[in-house]
C-alpha positions in Angstrom: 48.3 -60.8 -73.0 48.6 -58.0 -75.6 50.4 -55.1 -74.2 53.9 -53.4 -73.5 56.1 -55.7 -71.6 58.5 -53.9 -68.9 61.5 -55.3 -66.8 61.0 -53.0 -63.9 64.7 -54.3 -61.7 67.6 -55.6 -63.7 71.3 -55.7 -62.3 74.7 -55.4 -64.9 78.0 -56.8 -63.7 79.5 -53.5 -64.9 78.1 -51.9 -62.0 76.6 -54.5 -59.3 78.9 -56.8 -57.6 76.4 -59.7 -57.2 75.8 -58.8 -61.1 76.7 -61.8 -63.2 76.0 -60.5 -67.0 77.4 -58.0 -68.5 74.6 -55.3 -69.6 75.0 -55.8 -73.3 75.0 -59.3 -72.9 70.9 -59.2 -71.6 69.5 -57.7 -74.9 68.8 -60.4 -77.1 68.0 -62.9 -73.9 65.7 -60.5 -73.0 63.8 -59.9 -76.2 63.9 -64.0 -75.8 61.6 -63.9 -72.8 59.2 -62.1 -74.4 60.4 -58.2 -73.1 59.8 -55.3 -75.3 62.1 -53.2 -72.6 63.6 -53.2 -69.7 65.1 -50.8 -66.8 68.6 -51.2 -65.5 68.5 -50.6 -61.5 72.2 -51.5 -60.5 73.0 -50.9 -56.9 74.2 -47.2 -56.2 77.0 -46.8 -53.7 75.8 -47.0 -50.8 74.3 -50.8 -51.6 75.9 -54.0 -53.2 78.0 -51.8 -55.5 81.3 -52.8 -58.2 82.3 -49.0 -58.3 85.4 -48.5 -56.1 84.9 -46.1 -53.0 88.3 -44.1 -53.8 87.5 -42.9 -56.8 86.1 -39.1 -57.9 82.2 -38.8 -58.2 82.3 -38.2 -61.5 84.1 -41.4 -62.0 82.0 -43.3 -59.9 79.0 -42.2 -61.8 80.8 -42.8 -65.3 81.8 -46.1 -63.9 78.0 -47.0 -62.5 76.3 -46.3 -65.7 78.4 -48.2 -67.8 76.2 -51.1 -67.3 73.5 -49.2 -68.7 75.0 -47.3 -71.3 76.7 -51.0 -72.7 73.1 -52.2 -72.8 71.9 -49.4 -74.4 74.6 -49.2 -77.3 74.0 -53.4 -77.9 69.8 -52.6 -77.8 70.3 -50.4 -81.2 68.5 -51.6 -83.8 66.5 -54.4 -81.7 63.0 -54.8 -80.3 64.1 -53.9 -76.8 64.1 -50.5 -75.2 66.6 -49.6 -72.4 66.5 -47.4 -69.9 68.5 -46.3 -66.6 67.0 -46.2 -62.8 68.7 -46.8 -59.8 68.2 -49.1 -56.6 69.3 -47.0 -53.6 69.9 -48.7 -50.2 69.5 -47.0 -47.1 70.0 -49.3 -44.2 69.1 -53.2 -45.8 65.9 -51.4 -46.9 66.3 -50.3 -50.4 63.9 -48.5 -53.1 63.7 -48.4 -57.1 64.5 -44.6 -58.2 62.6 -43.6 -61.8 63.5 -41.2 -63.5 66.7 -39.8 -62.5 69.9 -39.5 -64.5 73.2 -39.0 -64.7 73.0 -34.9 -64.6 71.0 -35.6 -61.1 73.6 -38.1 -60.0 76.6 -35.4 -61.0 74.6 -32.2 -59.1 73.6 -34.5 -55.9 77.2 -36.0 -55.0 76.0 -35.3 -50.9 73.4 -38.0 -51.9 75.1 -40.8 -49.6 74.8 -38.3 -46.2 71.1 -37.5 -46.5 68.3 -39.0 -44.8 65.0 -41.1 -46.3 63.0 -38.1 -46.0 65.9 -35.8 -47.7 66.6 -38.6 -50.5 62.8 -38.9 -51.5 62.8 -34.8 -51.3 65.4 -34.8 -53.8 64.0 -37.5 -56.0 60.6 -35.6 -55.6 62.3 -31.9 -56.6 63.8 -33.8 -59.9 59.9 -35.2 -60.7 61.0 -38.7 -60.2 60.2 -41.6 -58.1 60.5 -43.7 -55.6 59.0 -47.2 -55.7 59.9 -49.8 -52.0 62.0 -52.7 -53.6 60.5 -56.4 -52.1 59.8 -54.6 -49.1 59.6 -57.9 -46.8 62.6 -59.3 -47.9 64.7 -62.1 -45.3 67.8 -62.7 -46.2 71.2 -63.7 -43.7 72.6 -60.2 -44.0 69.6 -58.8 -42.8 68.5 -58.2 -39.6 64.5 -56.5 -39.4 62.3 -55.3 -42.0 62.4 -51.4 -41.8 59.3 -50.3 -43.5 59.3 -46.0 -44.2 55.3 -45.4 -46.0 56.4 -41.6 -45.9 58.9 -41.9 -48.6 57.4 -44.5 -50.9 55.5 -43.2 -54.5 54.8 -47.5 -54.9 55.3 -50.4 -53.5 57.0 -54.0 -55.8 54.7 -56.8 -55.0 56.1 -59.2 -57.1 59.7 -59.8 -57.0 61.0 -62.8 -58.8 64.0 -63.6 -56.5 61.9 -63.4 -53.8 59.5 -66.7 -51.9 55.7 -66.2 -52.5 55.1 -65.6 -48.9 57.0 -62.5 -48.9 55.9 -60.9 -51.6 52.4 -61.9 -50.5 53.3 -59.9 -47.3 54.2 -56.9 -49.8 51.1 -57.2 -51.8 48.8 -56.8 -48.6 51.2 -54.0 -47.5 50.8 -52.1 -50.9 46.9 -52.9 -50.0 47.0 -50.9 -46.9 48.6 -47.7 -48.3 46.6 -47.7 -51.4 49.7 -47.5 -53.4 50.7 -48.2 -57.3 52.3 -51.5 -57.1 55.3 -52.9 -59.2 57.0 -56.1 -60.7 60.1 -57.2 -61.6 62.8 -59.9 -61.8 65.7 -58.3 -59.9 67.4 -59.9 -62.6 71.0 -60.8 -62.1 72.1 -64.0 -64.1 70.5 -65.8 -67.0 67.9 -68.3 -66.2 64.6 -70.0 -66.7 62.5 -69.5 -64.1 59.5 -67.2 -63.2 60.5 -63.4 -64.1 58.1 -60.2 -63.2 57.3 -56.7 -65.2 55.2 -54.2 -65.8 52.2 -55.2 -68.6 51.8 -51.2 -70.5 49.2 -50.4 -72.5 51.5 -49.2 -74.9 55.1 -48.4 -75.3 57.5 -45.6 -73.6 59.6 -43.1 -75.0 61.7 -42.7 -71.4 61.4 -43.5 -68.2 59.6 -40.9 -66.5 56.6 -42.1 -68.8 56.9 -45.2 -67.4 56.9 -43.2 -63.6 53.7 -41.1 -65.1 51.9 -44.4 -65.9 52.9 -45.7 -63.0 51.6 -43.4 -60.5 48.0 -43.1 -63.2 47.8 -46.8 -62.6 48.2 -47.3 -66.0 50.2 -50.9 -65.5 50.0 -54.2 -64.5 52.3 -56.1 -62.4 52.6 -59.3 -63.6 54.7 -62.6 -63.6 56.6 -64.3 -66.7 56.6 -68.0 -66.6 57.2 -70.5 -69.6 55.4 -67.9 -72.4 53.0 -66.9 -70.0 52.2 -63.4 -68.3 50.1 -63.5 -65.4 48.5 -60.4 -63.6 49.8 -61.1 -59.7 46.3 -59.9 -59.0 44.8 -63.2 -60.0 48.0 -65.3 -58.6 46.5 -66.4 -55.0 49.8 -67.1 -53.2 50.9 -63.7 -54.6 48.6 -62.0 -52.3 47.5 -64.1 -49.2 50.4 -64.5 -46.9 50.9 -68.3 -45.5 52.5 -67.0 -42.4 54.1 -63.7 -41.1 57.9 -62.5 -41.3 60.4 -64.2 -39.1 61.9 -60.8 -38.7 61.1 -57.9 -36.9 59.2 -55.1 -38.5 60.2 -51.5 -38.0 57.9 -48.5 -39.0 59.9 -45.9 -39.2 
């Protein structure tokens, strides 16, 4: 498929402690699997984060970008466009931030105290977005599925690290909102199996073009397997849950 190909959800070790690469390390793997760019998304402090707790919040911003701006510096020269994001965690339910950078992370250091409604209002005021990361996600650390509509801009319905059934179970939910949906790999090690991304019509400068396009419906979600990209939308276990979560689901 002819187009712009977008890694949506990527994790660096410099920032994420379940991160395994180091974020200069992705660019020619990624340009390997067939990307044309790709979004970093480590987790921010209040998730699976590397940055120490102790430190000032200028630090611990310097610190969390560093994944980023490594990648960035290593992507000169090569087919492969980086840019920065965020995945923010709330309580085990956590969401893809587009568009933000690190002048919004500096000015909103009460960031960690506020509320879902508060965080999206900030995100909102900045003319960002906020997108519901594999929103039916099971894992052992995680005990209900706390859903929020209010606060999402899209929903990812394809998650790589995630089992078909429960991104089938965010597809239909993206169905019922009538929301922009997403892909992505939540990429955090090398390997060779399926990975997702966004399908562009053409290529981006930044990231809010990517959020612009996002929210036109100008994308397509897809999955990345052995050379091939695949819309979700014609991927039948992608969309038609085999059962229902074993977890509880909260509305919020």
């Amino acid at each position: 498929m002819q187009g712009y190909l977008l890694e949506t959800h990527l994790h660096t070790a410099e920032a994420s402690a379940c991160g395994k690469v180091n974020g200069a390390d992705y660019i020619d793997y990624m340009i390997a699997k067939g990307f044309n760019g790709m979004i970093v998304t480590d987790h921010f402090f209040n998730g699976n984060c590397r940055v120490p707790k102790d430190l000032p919040w200028d630090e611990r911003v310097d610190w969390y970008m560093s994944g980023y701006e490594h990648a960035l510096e290593a992507a000169k020269g090569k087919p492969l466009d980086v840019f920065f994001g965020v995945e923010f965690n709330f309580d085990r339910d956590e969401y893809l931030i587009y568009g933000v950078d690190r002048k919004w992370l500096l000015e909103n250091d009460d960031i960690l105290d506020l509320t879902r409604r508060q965080v999206y209002d900030r995100v909102h005021e900045a003319g960002a977005v906020m997108v519901n990361a594999h929103p039916y996600r099971e894992r052992f650390y995680i005990e209900d599925i706390k859903l929020m509509p209010s606060i999402c801009d899209g929903i990812e319905i394809y998650n790589a690290a995630n089992p078909d059934n429960q991104n089938a179970l965010g597809y239909q939910y993206a169905l019922r909102l009538g929301l922009p949906v997403t892909a992505g790999s939540d990429i955090h090690f090398f390997y060779d199996g399926a990975m997702g991304g966004m399908l562009l019509p053409h290529g981006i400068k930044d990231v809010s073009e990517y959020s612009s396009m996002l929210m036109a419906r100008e994308g397509v979600a897809v999955r990345v397997l052995d050379g091939s990209v695949t819309p979700v939308e014609e991927i039948e276990e992608m969309k038609v849950p085999a059962e229902e979560p074993t977890l509880p689901v909260i509305e919020l």
